[in-house]
N, C-alpha and C positions, 0 to 999 in steps of 0.2 A: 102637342104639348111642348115638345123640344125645339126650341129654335135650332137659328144654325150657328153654331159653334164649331171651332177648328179644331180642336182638341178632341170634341165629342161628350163632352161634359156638360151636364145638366147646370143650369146658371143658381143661385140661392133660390128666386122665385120658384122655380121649375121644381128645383128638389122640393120646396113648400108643397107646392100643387102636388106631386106625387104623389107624396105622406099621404096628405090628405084623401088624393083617390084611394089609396091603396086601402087604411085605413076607414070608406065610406064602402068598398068591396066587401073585404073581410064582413063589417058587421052583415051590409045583404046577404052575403054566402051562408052565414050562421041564423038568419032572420027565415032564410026559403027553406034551412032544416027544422024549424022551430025553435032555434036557441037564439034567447037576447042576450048577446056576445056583451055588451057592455054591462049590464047585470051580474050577468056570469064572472068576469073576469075583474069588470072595473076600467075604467077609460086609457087610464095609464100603463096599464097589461096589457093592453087591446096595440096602443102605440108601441110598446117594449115588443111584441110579438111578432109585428107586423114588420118594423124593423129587421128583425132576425131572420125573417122567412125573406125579404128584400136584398137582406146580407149574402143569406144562402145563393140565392137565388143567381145575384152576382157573380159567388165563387165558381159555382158550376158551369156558366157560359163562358165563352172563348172572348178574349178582349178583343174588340174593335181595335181598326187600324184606319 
C-alpha cells in the first residue's frame, strides 16, 4: 500500500486506502463475532472509532527513522 516516500509518510491516497481498510476490517472482525458493527454503532462511529484505535496505535509505536 505505501509507496516510497523519504519522509515515511503515507501520501493523501494511501491515508484514504488505509481508512478504508482499516475500517472494512473492523466491520469483519465484528461480523466473524456476530455483531453488525455498522447497525450497532452507525457508520460514522464505526469511522470515529477506528480513527482512535489507528491514533492509538500510532502513539504506542516507536517513530520510524
Amino acid at each position: 500500500m505505501k509507496e516510497s516516500n523519504p519522509d515515511g509518510r503515507l501520501k493523501p491516497e494511501e491515508q484514504r486506502l488505509a481508512r478504508q481498510y482499516a475500517r472494512e476490517k473492523a466491520v469483519m472482525f465484528a461480523r466473524r463475532r456476530g455483531i453488525n458493527l455498522l447497525r450497532e454503532l452507525g457508520p460514522d462511529y464505526v469511522d470515529l472509532w477506528t480513527s482512535r484505535v489507528v491514533r492509538k496505535l500510532k502513539q504506542t509505536r516507536p517513530a520510524r527513522r
